[in-house]
C-alpha positions as CSV (number, residue, x, y, z in Angstrom):
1,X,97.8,124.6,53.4
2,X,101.1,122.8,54.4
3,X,101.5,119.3,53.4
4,X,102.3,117.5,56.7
5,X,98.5,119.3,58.1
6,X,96.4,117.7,55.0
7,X,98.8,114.0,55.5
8,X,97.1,114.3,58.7
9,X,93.8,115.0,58.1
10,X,94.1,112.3,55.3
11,X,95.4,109.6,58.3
12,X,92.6,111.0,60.6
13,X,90.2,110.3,57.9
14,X,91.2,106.8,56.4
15,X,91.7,105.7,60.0
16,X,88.3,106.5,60.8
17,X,87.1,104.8,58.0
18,X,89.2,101.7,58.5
19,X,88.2,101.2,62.3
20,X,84.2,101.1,60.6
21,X,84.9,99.3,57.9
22,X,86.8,96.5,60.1
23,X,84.0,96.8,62.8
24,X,84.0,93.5,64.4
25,X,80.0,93.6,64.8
26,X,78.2,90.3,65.3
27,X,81.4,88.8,67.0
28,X,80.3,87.6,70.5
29,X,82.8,89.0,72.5
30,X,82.4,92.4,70.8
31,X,79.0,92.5,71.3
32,X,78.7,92.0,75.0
33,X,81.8,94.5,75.8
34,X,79.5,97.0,73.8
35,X,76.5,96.3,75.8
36,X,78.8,96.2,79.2
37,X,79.7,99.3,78.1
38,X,76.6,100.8,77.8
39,X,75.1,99.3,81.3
40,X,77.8,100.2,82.8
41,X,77.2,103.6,82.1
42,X,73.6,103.4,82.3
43,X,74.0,102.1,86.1
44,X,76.5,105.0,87.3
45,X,74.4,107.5,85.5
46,X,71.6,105.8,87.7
47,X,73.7,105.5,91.2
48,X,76.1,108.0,91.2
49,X,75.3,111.4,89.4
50,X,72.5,112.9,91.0
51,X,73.2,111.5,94.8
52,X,77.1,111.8,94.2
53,X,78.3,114.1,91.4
54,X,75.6,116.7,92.1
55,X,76.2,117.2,95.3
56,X,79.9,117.6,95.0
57,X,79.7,120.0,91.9
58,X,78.0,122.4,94.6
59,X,80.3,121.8,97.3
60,X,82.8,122.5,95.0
61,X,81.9,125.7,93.7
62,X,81.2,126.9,97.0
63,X,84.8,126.7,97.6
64,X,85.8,128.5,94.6
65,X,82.7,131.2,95.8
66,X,82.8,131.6,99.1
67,X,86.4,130.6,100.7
68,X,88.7,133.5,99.6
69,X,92.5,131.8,98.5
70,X,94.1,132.9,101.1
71,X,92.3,130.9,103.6
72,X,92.7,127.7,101.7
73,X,96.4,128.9,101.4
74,X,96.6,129.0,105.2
75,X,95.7,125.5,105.8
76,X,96.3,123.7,102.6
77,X,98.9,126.0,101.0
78,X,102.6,125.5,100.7
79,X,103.7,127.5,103.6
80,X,100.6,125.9,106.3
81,X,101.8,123.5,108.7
82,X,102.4,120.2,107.4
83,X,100.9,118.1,110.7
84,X,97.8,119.8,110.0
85,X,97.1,119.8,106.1
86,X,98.4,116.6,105.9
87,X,96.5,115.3,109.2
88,X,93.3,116.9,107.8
89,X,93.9,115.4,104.1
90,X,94.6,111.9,105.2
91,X,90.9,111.5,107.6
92,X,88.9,113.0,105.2
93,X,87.6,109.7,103.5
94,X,85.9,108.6,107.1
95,X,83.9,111.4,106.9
96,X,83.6,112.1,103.2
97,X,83.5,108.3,102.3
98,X,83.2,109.0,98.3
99,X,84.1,107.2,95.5
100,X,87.0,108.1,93.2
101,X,85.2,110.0,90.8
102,X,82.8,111.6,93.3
103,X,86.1,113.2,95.1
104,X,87.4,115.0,91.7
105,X,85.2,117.9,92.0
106,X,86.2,118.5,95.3
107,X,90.0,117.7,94.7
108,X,89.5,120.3,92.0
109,X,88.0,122.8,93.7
110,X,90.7,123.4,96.7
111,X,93.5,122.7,94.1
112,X,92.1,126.0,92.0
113,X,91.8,128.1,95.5
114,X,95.8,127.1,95.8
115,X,95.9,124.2,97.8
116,X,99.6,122.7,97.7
117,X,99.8,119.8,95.5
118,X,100.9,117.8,98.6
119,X,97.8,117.8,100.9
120,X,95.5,118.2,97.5
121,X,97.2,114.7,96.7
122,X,97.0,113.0,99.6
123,X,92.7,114.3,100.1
124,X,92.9,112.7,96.6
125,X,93.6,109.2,97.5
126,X,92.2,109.5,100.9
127,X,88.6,110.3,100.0
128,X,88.0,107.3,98.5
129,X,90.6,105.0,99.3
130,X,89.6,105.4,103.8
131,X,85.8,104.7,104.2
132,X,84.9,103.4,107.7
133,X,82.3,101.5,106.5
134,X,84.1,99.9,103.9
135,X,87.0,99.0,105.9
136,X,85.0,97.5,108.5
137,X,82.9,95.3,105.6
138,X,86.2,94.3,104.8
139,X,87.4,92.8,107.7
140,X,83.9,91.0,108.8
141,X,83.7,89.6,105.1
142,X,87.4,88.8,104.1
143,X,89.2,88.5,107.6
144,X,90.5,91.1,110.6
145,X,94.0,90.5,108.9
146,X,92.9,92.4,105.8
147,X,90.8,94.8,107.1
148,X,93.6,96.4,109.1
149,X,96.5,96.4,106.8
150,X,93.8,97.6,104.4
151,X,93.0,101.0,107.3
152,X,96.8,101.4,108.3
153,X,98.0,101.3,104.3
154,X,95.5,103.8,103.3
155,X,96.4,106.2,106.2
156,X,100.1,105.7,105.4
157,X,99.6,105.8,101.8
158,X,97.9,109.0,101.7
159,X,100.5,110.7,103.4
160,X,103.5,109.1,101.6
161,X,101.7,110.3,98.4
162,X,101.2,113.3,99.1
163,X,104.9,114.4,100.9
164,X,106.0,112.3,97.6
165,X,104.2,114.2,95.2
166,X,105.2,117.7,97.3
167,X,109.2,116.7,96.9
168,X,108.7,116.0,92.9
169,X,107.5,119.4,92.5
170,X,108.7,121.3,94.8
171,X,109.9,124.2,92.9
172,X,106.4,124.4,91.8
173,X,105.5,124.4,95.2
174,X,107.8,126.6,96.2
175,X,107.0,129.5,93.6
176,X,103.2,129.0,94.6
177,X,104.6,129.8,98.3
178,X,106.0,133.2,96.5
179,X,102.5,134.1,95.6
180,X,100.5,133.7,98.4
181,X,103.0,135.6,100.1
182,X,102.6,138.7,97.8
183,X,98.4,138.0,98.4
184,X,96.7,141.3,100.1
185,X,94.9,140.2,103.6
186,X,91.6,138.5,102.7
187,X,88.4,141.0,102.8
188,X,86.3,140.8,106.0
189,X,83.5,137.6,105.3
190,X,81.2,136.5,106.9
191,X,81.5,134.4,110.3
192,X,84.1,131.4,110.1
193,X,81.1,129.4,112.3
194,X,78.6,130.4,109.4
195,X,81.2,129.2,106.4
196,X,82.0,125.6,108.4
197,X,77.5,125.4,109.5
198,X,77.2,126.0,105.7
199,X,79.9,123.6,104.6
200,X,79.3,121.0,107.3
201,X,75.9,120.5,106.0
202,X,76.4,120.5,102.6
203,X,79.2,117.4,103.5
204,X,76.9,115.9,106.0
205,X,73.9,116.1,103.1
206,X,76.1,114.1,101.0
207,X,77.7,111.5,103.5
208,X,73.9,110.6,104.2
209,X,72.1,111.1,100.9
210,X,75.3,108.3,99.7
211,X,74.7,105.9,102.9
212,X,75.8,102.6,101.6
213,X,74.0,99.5,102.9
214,X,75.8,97.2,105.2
215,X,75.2,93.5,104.8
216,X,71.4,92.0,106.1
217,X,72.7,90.9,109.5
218,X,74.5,93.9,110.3
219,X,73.2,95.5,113.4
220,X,75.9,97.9,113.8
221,X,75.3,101.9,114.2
222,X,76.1,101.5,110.1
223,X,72.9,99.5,109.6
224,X,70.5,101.8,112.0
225,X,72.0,104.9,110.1
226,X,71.3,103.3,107.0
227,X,67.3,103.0,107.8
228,X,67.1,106.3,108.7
229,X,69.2,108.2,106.0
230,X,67.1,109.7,103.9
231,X,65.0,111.5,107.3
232,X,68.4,112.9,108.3
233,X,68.9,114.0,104.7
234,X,65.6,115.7,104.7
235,X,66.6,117.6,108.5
236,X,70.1,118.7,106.8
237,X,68.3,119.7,103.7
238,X,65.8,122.0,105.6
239,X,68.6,123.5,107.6
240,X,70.4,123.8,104.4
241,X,67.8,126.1,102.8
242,X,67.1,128.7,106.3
243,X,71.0,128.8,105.4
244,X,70.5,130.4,102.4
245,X,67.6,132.4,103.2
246,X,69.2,134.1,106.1
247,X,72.8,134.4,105.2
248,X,72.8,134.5,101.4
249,X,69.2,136.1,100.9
250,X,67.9,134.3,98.6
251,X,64.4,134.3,98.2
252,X,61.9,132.8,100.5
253,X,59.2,131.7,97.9
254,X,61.6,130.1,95.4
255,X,62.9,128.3,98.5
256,X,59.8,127.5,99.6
257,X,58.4,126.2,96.1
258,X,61.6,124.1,96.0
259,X,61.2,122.6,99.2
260,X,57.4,121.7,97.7
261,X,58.4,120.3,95.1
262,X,60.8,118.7,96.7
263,X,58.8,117.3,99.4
264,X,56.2,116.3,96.4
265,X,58.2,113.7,94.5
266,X,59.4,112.3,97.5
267,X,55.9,111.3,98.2
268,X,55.5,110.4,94.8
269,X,57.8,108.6,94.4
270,X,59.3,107.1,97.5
271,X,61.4,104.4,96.0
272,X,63.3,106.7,93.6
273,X,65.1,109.3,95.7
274,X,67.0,110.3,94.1
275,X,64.3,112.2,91.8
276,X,63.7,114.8,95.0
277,X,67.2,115.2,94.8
278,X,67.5,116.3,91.3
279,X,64.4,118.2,91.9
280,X,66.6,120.7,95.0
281,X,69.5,120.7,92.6
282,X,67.3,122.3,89.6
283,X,65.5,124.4,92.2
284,X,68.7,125.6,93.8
285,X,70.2,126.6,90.0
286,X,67.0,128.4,89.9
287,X,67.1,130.3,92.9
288,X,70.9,131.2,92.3
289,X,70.3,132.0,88.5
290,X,71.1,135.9,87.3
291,X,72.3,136.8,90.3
292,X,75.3,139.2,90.5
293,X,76.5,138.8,93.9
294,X,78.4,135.7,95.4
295,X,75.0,132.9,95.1
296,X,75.3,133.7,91.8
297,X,79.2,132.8,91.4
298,X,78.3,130.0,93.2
299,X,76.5,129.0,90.7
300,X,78.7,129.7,87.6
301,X,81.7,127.9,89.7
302,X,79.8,124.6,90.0
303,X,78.7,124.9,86.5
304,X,82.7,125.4,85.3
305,X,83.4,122.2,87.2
306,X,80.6,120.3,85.9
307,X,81.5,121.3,82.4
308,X,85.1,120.4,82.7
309,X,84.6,116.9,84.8
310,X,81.7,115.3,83.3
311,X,82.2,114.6,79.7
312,X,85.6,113.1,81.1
313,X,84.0,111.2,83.5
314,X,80.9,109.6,81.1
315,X,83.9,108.8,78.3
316,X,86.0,107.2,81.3
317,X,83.3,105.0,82.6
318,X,82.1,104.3,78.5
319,X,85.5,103.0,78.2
320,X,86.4,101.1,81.3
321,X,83.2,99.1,80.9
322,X,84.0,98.0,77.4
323,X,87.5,96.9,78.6
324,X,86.6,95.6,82.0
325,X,82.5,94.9,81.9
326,X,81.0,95.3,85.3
327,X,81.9,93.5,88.6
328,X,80.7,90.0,87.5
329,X,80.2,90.5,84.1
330,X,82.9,90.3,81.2
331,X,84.2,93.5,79.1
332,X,86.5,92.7,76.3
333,X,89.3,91.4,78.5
334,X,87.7,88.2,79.5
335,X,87.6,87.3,83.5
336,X,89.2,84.2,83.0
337,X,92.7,86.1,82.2
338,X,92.0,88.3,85.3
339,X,91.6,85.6,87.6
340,X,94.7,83.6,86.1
341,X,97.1,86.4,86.6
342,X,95.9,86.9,90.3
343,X,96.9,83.6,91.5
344,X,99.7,83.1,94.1
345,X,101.8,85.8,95.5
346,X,104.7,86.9,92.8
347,X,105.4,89.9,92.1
348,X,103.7,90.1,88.9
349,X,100.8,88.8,90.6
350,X,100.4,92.0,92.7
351,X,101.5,94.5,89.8
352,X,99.1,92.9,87.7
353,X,96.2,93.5,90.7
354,X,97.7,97.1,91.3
355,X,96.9,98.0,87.3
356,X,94.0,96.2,87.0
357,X,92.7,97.7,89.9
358,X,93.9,101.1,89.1
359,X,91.9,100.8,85.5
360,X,88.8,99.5,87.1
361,X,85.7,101.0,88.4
362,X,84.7,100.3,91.8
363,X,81.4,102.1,93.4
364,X,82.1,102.1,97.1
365,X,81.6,99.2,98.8
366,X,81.6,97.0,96.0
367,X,85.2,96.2,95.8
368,X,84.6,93.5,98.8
369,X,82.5,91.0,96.7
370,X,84.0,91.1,94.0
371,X,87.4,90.1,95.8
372,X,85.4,87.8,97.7
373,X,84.8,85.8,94.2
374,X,88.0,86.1,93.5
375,X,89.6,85.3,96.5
376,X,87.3,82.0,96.0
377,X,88.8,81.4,92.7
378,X,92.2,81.4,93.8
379,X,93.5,84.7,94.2
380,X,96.6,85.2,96.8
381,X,96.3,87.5,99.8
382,X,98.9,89.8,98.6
383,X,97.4,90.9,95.6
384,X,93.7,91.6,97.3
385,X,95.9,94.0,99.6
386,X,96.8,95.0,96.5
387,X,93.7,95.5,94.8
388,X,92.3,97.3,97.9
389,X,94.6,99.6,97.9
390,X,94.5,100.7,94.3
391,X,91.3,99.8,93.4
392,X,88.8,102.2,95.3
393,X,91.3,105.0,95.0
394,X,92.0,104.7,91.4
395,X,89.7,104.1,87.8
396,X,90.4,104.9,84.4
397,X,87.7,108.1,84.5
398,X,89.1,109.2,87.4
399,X,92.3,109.3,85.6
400,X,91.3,110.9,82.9
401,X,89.9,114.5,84.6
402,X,92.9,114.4,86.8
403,X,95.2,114.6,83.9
404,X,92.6,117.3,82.6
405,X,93.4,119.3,86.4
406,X,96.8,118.0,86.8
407,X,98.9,117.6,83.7
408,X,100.0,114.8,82.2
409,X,103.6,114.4,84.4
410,X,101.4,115.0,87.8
411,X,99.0,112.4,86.4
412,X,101.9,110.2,85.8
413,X,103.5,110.7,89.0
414,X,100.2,110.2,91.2
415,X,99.4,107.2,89.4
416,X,102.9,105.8,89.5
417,X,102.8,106.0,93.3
418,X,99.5,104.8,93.3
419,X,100.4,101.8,91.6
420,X,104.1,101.2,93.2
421,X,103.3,101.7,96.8
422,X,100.2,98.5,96.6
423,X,102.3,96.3,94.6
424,X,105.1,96.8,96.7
425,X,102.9,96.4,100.1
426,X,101.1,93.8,98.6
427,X,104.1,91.6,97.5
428,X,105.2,91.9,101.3
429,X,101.9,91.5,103.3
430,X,101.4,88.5,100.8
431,X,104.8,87.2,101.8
432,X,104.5,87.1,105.7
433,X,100.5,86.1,105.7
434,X,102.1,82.7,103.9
């Protein structure tokens, strides 16, 4: 074997051993990132994989099984008109209102059917970064002033990014456009009102399956939707499964015993529903298992997304909560440092928020307390602008699979703007609010 390959098994080796042997076990601060670590996985295992991740896996692989390229192409391709991929990409978070690691599978899912990396971008940062509900939490709980530049930078930034990302790679872009030219016309489908029903569900299933809760004296169309979720996820779920026995055929007693068992552990267990839901995702595996025609591609395309998105994701979340704890809890950076740096309005104050925030996990909705505390311990308008903008759009998992879709220099790029465009607004809304 050559020499250089065994110096570097040798380093691999002896490094492994030295990070054990210098373990810092026992150390306080050690300790408790370990166990923030671990519950931080533990709670997004808990609150986001089956009512979240789930969901999107399946909406994702239905694009890859049952929208040919070509359509995709024609709205979100290089050559589709830009006022209405770009108009479509930057809404979608009102309606999708996902978190930024709940948005990867769909993000990859329309990038593999051909999506231009412009509009793809810009659904990336606007799935998370524009939820209604958030937005409005915002502004009732830290101020009007902040809740709109929060709605009008998202919106902008979402486009910026995504015309941005489109000019840095054009020639990419442009040699994509050469393909779909040379595509054959798609094969006659099924119905385009059948494809947006099915679609449209599947969305609407989890929009209200993922229903976060507004604040206890909120008595706002948020709050009443709220308290009846999970009976409007049960309608959509039924309509959902006549879907697939009359347009896909798949079988009426497998259905039916899903629905049943379904329906079961609901009963069962009504506080924990998201058991029934990880019930209908193993019955609908098993009711699109071994099948050769396009039910059963649906099911090996959400399996392919799975397997490439959630080891990435686990390892992300592992490691963010060892660095950055939980919102209100310590990691091995300690709080104090966070806080410190947040103060006033410098520069470095907001590109400080921007990479903090960009490294962080925020579940959606979350990101308003905890800038609430730190608004309260001194932290400048600018960088919360700051930190809204980066935070909800940006974490360190979510980093980590788009580098595994994207590339390294895409990765770099995205983030960059990311990054740039809230320290930047940030350092000038901070300026004229003082």
């Amino acid at each position: 074997m050559k020499p250089s390959r065994e110096f570097g098994l040798f380093a691999a080796m002896a490094g492994v051993f030295g990070l054990f042997y210098y373990l810092p076990l026992g150390e306080p601060r050690f300790d408790g990132a370990l166990t923030e670590a671990l519950a931080l996985t533990k709670w997004y295992a808990r609150e986001h994989v089956i009512l979240c991740l789930l969901p999107a896996f399946w909406i994702a692989g239905a694009i890859g099984a049952f929208v040919s390229q070509q359509s995709v192409m024609h709205y979100f391709g290089p050559t589709a008109p830009k006022t209405l991929s770009y108009g479509v990409a930057s809404v979608s978070g009102t309606i999708l209102a996902v978190c930024s690691c709940t948005v990867l599978p769909l993000f990859s899912g329309i990038h593999r059917m051909g999506a231009g990396l412009g509009p793809a971008s810009a659904f990336l940062y606007s799935g998370p970064a524009i939820n209604a509900l958030a937005i409005i939490l915002t502004a009732k709980v830290l101020g009007w002033q902040l809740g709109v530049a929060r709605a009008v930078g998202a919106i902008v930034f979402s486009i910026v990014i995504g015309i941005t990302m489109h000019l840095l790679f054009r020639h990419e872009e442009r040699a994509k456009a050469a393909q779909f030219a040379e595509l054959p016309p798609p094969p006659a489908g099924r119905p385009l009102w059948q494809t947006a029903s099915f679609f449209g569900v599947m969305v609407a299933i989890l929009v209200f399956a993922n229903w976060g809760c507004p604040p206890a004296d909120e008595t706002s169309l948020f709050a009443t939707i709220h308290a009846i979720k999970w009976p409007l996820t049960a309608v959509l779920a039924a309509g959902f499964g006549l879907m697939l026995w009359r347009w896909f055929a798949l079988s009426a007693w497998k259905l039916g015993l899903t629905a049943a068992a379904t329906v079961a552990t609901g009963l069962i267990l009504p506080n924990h529903p998201e058991a029934a839901v990880l019930v209908a995702v193993v019955g609908l595996a098993w009711c699109t298992a071994g099948r050769t025609d396009e039910a059963g591609d649906w099911l090996d395309q959400s399996w392919s997304n799975a397997k490439q998105i959630f080891p990435l994701l686990i390892g992300g979340v592992l490691v963010a909560g060892f660095l950055l704890g939980r919102p209100g809890h310590e990691g091995l950076v300690p709080s104090a440092w966070v806080a410190r740096s947040l103060g006033g309005n410098s520069f470095g104050a907001n590109a400080f928020a921007a990479v903090a925030g960009a490294f962080m996990y925020f579940a959606t909705l979350t990101e308003v307390p905890v800038l609430q505390g730190l608004l309260g311990s001194g932290m400048g308008q600018g960088p919360a602008l700051t930190l809204l903008l980066a935070g909800p759009a940006l974490s360190l998992p979510s980093m980590i699979v788009i580098n595994s879709i994207l590339g390294p220099k895409k990765t770099t790029a995205y983030v960059g703007l990311v990054v740039g465009l809230s320290t930047f607004v940030g350092w000038g809304y901070g300026a004229w609010m003082s």
